[in-house]
Every structure is written in C-alpha cells, then in structure tokens.
N, C-alpha and C positions, 0 to 999 in steps of 0.2 A: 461453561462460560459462553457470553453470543460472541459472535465477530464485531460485532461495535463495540463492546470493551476493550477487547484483544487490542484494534486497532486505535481506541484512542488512547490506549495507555501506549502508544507506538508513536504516539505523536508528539514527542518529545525527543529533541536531542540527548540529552542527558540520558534518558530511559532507553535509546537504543546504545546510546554508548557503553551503557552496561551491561547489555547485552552480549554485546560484540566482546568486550571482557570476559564476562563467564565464559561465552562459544570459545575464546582463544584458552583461557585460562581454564577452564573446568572450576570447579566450588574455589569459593571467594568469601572470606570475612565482610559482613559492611564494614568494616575498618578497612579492608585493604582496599574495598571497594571506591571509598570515602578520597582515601589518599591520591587518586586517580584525578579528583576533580578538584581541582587547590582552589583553597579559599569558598570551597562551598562549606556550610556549616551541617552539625549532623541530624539537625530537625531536617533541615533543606534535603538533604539524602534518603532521611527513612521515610519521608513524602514522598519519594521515587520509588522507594523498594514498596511501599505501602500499595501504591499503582499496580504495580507489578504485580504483587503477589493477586492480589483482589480482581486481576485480571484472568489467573490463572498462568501467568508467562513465566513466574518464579518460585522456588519456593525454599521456605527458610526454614533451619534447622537448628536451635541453639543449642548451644557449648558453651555451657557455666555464663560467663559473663560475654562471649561472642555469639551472634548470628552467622553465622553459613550460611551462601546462595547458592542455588545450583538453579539451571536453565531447563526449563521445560519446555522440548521441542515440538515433542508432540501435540498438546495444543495449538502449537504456530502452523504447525500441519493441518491440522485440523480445520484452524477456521479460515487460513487458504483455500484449503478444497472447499471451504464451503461456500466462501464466496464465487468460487468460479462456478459452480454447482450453481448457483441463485443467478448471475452471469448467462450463463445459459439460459438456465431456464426460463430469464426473462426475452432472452433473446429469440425464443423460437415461438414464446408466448404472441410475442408484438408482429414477429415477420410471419406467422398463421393467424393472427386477429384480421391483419391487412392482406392478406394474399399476396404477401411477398416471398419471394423464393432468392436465394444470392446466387448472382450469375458467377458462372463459372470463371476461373478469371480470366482463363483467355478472350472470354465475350465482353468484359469492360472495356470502357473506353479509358484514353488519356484525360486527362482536365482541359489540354487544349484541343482534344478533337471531340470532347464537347461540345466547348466554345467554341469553336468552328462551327459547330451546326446549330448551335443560336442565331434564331431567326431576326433578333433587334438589336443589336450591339450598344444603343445609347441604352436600352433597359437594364441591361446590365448592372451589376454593382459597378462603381467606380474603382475597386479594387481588382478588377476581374478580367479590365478593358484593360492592361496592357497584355497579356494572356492573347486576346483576342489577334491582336495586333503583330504579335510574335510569330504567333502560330498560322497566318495569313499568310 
C-alpha cells in the first residue's frame, strides 16, 4: 500500500475513531463497531470499513452473517517509516543541492538577536518590528 493511501484513509474522524476502538478493543464485529457511532447508518460505516481495508489499515474476516475487524499495525509502521525516510531524504537532497549545512545549535541565533542585527528596521515586515523594538 503507498503512504497517500494510508494517510488519506486517516483523514477522517470517524475512520481514526475506529481505529482507536479495535487498538483498545482488539477484533470488533461491524455491528459492534456500528453501535459506537449512533445514528450513522450501515452503508455510511462499510464506506469507512471499505477505506480502511483498501488502504491496507484493516482487515476483515467473516463469521456466517458478521464481519470481524482486526487492526493492522504494521502497515501504520510502515508507511511512518516511510515517510520520514522520504522526510529526510528530501531534506539532505535540498540542504546538498544548495551548500547548506545546519549549524549546530549552539551557533543559532535567537529571532531577536537576529533582529537586532538587521540593518533597516522600516524594511522589515510589519509583523517583525515589534521584535526589533523589544529586543533593543
């Protein structure tokens, strides 16, 4: 599964609330799953569980006339690592394209001792000059 599935099947309240149900509950009927969320109807729910599964984040097991959910963690693992993985590796892409290197932090500066060594204080953003003004 990619991680843009993953996460936009994450993008719903309802579909992380179900979530967070199976992780506390372990395996869950959509019925009892259903009963969680009053007043939703059960097209409206198997369009969530539908997400889910097709995302790879759940998966369903049926029993005669019930579905069983169970949580699959390990692709949540999964396409977290992957995205900090792609996170990085954008990140080291961009600061070696441009000859940047991240100072150490003791070598940054504050925001106002920055601003302090801004040489035009009307150039400034307007948002920035009271900063300036503080820190003076």
């Amino acid at each position: 599964m990619s991680s843009v599935s993953i996460f936009k099947a994450l993008a719903s309240k309802e579909r992380l609330e179900i979530l967070v149900l199976l992780k506390e509950n372990g395996s869950m009927t959509a019925g009892e799953l259903t009963d969680y969320f009053d007043g939703y109807s059960k097209p409206r729910m198997s369009a969530h569980f539908k997400v889910l599964k097709d995302a790879g984040v759940i998966v369903g097991t049926r029993h005669g006339q019930s579905i069983e959910y169970d949580l699959t963690l390990g692709v949540l693992e999964d396409a977290l690592r992957q995205v900090i993985e792609t996170a990085i590796a954008l990140h080291k892409g961009v600061t070696s394209e441009r000859g940047l290197k991240a100072k150490p932090k003791q070598d940054r500066q504050s925001p106002k001792e920055a601003l302090a060594q801004h040489p035009n204080t009307e150039a400034m953003p307007v948002r920035d000059r009271h900063l300036r003004e503080e820190g003076a």
